[in-house]
N, C-alpha and C positions, 0 to 999 in steps of 0.2 A: 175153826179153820181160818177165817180171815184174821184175826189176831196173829196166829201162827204163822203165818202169812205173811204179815205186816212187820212182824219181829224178824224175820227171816229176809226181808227187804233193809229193813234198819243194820242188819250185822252186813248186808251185802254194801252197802253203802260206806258204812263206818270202814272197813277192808280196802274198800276200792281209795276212799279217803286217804288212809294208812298208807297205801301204796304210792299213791301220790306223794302225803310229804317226804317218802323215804326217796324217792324216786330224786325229787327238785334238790333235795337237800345235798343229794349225790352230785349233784348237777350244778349246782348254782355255789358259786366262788366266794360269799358271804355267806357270815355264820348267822343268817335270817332265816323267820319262819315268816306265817305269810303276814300276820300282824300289822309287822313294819313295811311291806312291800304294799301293802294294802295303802297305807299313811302315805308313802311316796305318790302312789297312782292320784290321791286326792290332795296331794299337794301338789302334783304337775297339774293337775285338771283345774283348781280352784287358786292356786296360788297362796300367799305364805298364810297362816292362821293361826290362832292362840290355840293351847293345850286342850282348853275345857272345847274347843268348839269342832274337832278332829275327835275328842272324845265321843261327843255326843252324836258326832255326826253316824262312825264308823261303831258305837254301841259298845264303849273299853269305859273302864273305871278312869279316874283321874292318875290313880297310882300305877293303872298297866301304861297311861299314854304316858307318864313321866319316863316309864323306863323304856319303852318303845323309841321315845325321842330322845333318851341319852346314849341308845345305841348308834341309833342311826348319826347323831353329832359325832362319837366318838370314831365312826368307820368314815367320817366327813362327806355320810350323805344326803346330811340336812345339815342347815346351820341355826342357832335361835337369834332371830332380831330380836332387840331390844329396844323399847323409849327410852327416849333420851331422861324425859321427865318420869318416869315411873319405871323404875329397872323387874320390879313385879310381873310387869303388862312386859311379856314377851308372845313375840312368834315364833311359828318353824318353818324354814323356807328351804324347797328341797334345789342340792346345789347340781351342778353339770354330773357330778359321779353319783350323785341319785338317778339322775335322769337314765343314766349309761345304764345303771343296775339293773333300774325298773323295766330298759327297755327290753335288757337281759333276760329276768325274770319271767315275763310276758313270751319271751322268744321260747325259753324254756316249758312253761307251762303249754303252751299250745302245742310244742312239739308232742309231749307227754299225753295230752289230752286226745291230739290224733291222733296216737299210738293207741288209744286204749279204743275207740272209737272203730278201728280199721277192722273188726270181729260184727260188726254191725252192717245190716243193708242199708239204702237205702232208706229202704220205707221203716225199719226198725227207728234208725236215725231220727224220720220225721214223728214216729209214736212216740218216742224218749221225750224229743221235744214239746210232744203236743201235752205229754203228762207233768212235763216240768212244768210247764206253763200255767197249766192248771192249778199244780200245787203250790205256785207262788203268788196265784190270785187269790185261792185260799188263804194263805198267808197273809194278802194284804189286804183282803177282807177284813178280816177277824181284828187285826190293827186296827182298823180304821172304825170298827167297833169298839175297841178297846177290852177286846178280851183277856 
């Protein structure tokens, strides 16, 4: 039963997910999924950074951050620094119409999220909450184990 359970949690999620990108995707004036919106938020937060270190940070291959970052260069909403002395050693630095996007994006998602949210009390609100939290300290558990 709790298996069945758990699977039946997993497809409600995965759905509700679904719905989401179908939803932003509808909604947001870039032909972006959250990948690169994700890379904008951490390059407004942290300021300009190389490939490998946006890679590692945000958990993308080296070859999803190269194409992730030649998107976003090509919609001119990052741009890549270079060394003067080492044209290899670049960064990516998110520009004014990143900022605009991402603020975009954000304005978008929350509205969508309170939308889905508005079928909830209160108190459901705070159990949602209480069990996410849960499940992401489990998560950061087991990390920090190295499971």
């Amino acid at each position: 039963m709790r298996e069945t359970n758990i699977f039946k949690l997993i497809q409600a999620i995965e759905k509700m997910n679904n719905e989401n990108i179908i939803r932003f995707t509808e909604s947001f004036q870039y032909p972006l999924g959250i990948s690169p919106i994700l890379v904008l938020a951490e390059l407004k937060l942290k300021g300009p950074q190389k490939h490998v270190e946006l890679a590692e940070t945000l958990g993308y291959t080296k070859g999803a951050m190269t194409n992730i970052a030649t998107k976003l260069t090509n919609l001119y909403l990052a741009e890549r620094l270079y060394d003067e002395n080492d044209r290899r050693t670049g960064r990516l630095k998110i520009t004014s119409a990143g900022e605009k996007a991402l603020t975009d994006a954000q304005a978008i998602g929350q509205k969508l999220f309170t939308k889905h949210f508005e079928v909830l009390t209160e108190e459901e609100i705070n159990q949602y909450l209480t069990i996410q939290q849960k499940l992401i300290r489990g998560i950061q558990d087991r990390k920090n184990k190295n499971y």
